[in-house]
C-alpha positions in Angstrom: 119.1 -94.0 -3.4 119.7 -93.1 0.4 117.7 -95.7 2.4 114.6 -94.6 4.3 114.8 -94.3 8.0 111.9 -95.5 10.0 110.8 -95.0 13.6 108.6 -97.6 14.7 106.4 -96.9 17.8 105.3 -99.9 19.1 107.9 -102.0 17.4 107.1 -105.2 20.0 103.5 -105.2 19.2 102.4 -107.5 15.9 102.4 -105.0 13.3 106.2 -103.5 15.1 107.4 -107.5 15.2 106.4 -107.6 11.2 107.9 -104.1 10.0 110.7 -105.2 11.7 110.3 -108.4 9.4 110.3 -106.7 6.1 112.8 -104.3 7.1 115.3 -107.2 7.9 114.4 -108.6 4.9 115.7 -105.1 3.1 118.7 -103.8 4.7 119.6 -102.0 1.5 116.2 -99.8 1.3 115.7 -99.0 5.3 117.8 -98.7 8.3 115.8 -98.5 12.1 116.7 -95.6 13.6 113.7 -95.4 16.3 112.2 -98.3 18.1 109.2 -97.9 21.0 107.3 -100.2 23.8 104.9 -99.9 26.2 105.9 -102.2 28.4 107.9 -105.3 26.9 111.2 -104.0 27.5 112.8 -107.3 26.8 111.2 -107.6 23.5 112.7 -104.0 23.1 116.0 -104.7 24.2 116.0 -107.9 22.0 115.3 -105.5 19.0 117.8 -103.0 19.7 120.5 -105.6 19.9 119.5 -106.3 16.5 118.7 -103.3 14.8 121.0 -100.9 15.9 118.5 -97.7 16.4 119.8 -94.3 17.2 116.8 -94.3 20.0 114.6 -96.4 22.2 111.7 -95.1 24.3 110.3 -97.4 27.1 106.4 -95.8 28.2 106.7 -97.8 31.4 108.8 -95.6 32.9 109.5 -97.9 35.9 111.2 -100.1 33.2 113.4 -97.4 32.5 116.6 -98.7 34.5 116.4 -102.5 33.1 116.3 -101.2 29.2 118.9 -98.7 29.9 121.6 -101.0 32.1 120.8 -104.1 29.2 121.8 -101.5 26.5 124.5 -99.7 28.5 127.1 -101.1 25.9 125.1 -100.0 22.9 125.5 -96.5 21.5 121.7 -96.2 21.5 120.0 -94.0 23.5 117.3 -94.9 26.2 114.0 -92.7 27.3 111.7 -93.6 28.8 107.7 -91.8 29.4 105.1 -90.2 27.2 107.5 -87.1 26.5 110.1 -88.8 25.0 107.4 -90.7 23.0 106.7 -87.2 21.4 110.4 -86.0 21.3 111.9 -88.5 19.5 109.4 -88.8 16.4 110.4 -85.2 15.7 114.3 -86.5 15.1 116.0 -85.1 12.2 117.3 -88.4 11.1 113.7 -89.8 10.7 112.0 -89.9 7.5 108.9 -92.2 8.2 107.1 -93.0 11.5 105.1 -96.0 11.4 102.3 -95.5 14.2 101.5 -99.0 15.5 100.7 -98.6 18.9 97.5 -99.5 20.0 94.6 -96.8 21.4 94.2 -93.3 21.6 97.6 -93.4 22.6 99.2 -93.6 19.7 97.0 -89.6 18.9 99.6 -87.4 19.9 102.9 -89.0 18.7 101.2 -88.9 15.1 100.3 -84.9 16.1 103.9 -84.3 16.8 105.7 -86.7 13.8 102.8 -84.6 11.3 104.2 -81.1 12.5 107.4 -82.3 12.8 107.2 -83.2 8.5 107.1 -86.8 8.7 105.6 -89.1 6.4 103.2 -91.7 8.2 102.6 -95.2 7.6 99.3 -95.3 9.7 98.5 -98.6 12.1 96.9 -96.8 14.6 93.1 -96.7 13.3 91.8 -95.0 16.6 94.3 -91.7 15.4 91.5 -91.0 12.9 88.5 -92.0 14.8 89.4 -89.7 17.2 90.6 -86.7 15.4 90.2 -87.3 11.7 89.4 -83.9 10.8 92.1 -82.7 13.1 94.4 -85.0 11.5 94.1 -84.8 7.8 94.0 -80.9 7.8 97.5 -81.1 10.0 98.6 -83.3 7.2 97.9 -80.9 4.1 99.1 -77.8 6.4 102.3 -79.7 6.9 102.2 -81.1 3.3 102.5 -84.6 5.3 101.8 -87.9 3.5 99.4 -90.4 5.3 99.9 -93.9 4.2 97.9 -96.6 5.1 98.9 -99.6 6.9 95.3 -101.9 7.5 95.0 -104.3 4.9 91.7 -102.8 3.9 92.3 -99.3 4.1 95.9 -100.4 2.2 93.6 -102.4 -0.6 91.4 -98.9 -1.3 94.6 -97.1 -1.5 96.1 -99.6 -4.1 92.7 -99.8 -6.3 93.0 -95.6 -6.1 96.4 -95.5 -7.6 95.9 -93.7 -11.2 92.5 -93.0 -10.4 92.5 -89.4 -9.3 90.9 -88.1 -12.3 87.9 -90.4 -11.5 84.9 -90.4 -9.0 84.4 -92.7 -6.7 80.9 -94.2 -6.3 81.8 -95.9 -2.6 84.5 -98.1 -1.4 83.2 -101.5 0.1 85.6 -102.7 2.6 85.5 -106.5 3.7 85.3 -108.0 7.0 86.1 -111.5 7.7 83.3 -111.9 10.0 85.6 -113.0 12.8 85.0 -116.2 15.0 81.5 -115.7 15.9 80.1 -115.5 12.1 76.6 -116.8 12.0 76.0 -116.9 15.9 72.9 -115.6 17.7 72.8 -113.7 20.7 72.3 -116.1 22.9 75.5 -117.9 21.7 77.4 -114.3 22.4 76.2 -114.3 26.2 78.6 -117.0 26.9 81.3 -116.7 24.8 84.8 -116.4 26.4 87.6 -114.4 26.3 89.4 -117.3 24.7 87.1 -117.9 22.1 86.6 -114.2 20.9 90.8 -114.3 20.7 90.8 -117.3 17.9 90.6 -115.2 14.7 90.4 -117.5 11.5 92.3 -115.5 9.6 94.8 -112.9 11.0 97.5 -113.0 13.7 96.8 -109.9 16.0 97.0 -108.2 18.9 94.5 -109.1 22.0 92.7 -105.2 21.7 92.0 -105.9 17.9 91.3 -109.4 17.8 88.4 -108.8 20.4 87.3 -105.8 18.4 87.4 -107.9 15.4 84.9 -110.3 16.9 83.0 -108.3 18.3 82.6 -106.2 14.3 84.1 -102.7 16.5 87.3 -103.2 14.3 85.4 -103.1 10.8 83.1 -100.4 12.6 86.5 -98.2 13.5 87.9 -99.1 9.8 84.4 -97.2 8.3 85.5 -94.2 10.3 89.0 -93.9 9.3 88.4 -94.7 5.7 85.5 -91.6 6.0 89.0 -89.5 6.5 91.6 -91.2 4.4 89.4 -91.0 1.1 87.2 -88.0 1.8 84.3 -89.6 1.7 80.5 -89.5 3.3 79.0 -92.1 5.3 76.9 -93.5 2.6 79.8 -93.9 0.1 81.2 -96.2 2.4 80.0 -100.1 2.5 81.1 -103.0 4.2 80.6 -106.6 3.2 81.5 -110.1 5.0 83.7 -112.1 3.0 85.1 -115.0 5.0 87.9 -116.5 3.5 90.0 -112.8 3.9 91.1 -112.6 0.5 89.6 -110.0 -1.1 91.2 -107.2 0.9 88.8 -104.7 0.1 87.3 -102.8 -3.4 86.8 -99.3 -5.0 83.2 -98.6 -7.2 83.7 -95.9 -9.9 80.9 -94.3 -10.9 80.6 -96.2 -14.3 79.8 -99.4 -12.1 83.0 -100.7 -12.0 84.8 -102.5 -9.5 88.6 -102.8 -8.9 89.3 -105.3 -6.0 92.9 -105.9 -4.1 93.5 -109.3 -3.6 96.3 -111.6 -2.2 96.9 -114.3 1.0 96.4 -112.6 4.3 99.9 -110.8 5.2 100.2 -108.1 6.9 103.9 -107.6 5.7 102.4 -107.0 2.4 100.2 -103.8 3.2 102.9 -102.9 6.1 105.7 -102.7 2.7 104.1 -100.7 0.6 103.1 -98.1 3.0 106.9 -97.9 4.1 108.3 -97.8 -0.1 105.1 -96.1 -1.6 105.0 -95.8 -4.6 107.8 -98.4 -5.3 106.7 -102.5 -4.8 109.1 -104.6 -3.5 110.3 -108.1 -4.2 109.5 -110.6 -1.5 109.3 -114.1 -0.6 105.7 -113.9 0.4 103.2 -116.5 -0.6 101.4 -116.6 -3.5 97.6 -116.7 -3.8 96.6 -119.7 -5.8 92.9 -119.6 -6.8 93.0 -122.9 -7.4 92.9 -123.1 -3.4 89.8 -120.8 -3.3 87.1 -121.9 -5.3 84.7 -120.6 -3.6 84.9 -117.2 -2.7 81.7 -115.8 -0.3 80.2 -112.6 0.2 77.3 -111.6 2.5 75.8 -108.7 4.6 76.8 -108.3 7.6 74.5 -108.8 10.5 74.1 -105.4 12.5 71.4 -106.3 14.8 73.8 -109.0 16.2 76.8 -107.2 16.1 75.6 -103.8 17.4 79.3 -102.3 17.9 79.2 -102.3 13.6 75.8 -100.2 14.0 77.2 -97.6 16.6 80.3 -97.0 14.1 78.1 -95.7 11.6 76.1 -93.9 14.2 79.4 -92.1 15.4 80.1 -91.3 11.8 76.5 -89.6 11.1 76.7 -87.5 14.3 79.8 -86.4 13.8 81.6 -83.9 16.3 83.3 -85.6 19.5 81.3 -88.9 19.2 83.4 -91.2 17.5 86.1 -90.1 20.0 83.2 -91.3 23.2 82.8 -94.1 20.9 86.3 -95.1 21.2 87.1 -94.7 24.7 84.7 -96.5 25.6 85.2 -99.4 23.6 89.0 -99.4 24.7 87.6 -99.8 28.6 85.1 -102.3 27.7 87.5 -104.3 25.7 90.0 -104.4 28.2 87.7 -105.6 31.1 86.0 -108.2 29.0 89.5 -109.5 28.7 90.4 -109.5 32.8 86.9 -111.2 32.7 84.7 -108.4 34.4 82.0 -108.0 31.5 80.4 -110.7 29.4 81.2 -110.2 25.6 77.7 -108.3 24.8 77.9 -106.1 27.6 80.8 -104.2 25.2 78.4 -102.8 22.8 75.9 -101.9 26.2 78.9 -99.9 27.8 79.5 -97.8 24.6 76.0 -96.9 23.3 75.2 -95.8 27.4 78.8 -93.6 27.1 77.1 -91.7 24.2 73.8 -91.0 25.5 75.8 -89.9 29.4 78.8 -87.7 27.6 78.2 -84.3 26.6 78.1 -84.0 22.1 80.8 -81.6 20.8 79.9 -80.7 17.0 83.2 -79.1 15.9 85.5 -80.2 18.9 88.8 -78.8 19.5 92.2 -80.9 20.1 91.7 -80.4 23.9 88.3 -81.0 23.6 89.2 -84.5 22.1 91.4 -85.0 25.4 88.8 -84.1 27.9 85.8 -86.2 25.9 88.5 -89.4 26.5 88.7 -88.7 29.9 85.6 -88.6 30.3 84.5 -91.4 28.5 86.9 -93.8 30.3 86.0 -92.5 33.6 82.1 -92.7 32.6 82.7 -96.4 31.5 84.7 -97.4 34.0 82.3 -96.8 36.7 79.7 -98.9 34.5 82.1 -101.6 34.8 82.6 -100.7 38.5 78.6 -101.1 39.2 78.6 -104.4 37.0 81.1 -106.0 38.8 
């Protein structure tokens, strides 16, 4: 069996650092051939010393001449800008592009790798809570396969597999509940920037970890899964269970329940999206109930965590407002972490950004682009006035 070649974009983000992990750990099964950054060009350089890809891109353009000098004696190639983002997904010599950038950015790379034939191992949520309809009718024109790469959305697709002749009742995907589990209001006025980044349970990126405390990333999970599964809003449930084991469950329509279960990894989900439909051995470790004898399930609490709430909202409306939805949250997030907004103030910044920007019902890909603008620019001056 020829061994699958991967582009990674954002390979120096957490879910890039851990692909990179698991393919290490199977040099026999995939090779690197495309690696991506933002902005941490050393981290970059770093992992094309190691990994030997055909191609790098480098966003930051102005980081351009430091990647390309510190790989000068390297036959890799070195690009630099959102172009070459685009360009180099469509190489011939790539078979899977992971998408694990972060944002809306990570939108039109996925456009380009779908049209372009490639399979997708999806980490970039926001793709489908942009564009989901967009998205998943590009993927069956192109005959494209859309793996997923979240933990949760990874747990439905496992408890799926040999399923297809069966209906699905709803899906029930679980939330940890982040750091703030339990807390009033008035707690959340205060809370800090460094206290919404201390998730019990997972090692992520600053964008996520924030939205995971704030409920937005369970919120933005509801959306995607709406797409991935083809399912309505009231098929879709969400539960808090604390101790992040259970990954996530399907309900078939005789009542019962499969659930995906294991230790929280994100090398485990990230694997099989990259060798579906083939497992692979690893050195993971093991869940031991014994350890867990208490496993805990409650609602979650929507009137506390409004972000949660305005998912669903997006989701019922439909049209361009899951796209408003997420622009908005992207600003909000990002000045509640230079310390401009308090923590509650995110969910006050989105709901205005809905009621100000215009409702598209069946919004075209440029469309999509000008709501974002839009969105961002209407949020930004909120966060302008506030400060």
């Amino acid at each position: 069996m020829s061994k699958k070649r991967i582009a990674i974009l954002g390979s120096t983000g957490s879910i890039g650092t851990q692909a990179l992990e698991v393919i290490e750990a199977n040099p026999e099964i995939f090779s690197v051939e495309v690696l991506t950054a933002q902005s941490n060009a050393d981290l970059l350089i770093e992992q094309a010393v190691k990994f030997h890809p055909r191609e790098v891109v480098i966003g930051d353009e102005a980081l351009f001449d430091k990647v390309s000098f510190a790989l000068s004696n390297f036959p890799v190639k070195v690009y630099s800008g959102a172009e070459a983002l685009v360009s180099v997904v469509e190489s011939e010599f790539v078979d899977t592009v992971l998408t694990a950038m972060v944002g809306y950015a990570g939108m039109l790379p996925t456009i380009h790798a779908i049209k372009a034939g490639k399979d997708i191992a999806l980490a970039n949520k926001e793709t489908l809570v942009v564009a989901g309809a967009l998205i998943m009718d590009l993927a069956k024109e192109y005959e494209v396969n859309i793996y997923p790469v979240d933990s949760e959305h990874s747990a439905i697709f496992q408890c799926l597999a040999g399923e297809s002749e069966n209906t699905v009742e709803k899906i029930i995907l679980t939330a940890s509940g982040g750091p703030f589990l339990g807390k009033d209001r008035a707690f959340l006025s205060s809370v800090t920037k460094q206290q919404a980044l201390k998730h019990p349970n997972w090692t992520m990126g600053a964008k996520i970890t924030i939205d995971s405390a704030t409920l937005m990333n369970k919120g933005l999970e509801v959306i995607e899964a709406r797409w991935l599964f083809d399912l309505n809003v009231k098929q879709i449930d969400v539960i808090v269970h604390p101790q992040s084991i259970v990954h996530s469950m399907v309900q078939f329509e005789d009542g019962s329940i499969k659930a995906q279960m294991g230790l929280p990894d994100m090398k485990l989900p990230i694997q099989y999206a990259l060798h579906y439909p083939y497992r692979l051995k690893s050195a993971f470790a093991r869940l031991n109930f014994a350890d867990f004898p208490s496993l805990t399930f409650e609602k979650p609490d929507m009137e506390t965590f409004r972000n949660l709430a305005i998912a669903y909202e997006a989701l019922e409306k439909g049209g361009n407002t899951a796209c408003i939805v997420n622009a908005a949250n992207e600003i909000a997030v990002d000045a509640f972490l230079h310390d401009k907004i308090g923590f509650l103030e995110i969910s006050d910044i989105i709901i205005e950004s809905v009621a100000k920007i215009s409702h598209i019902q069946n919004p075209t890909y440029s469309d999509y682009v000008q709501t974002n603008e839009a969105a961002r620019r209407f949020a930004s001056d909120m966060i302008q006035v506030k400060v």
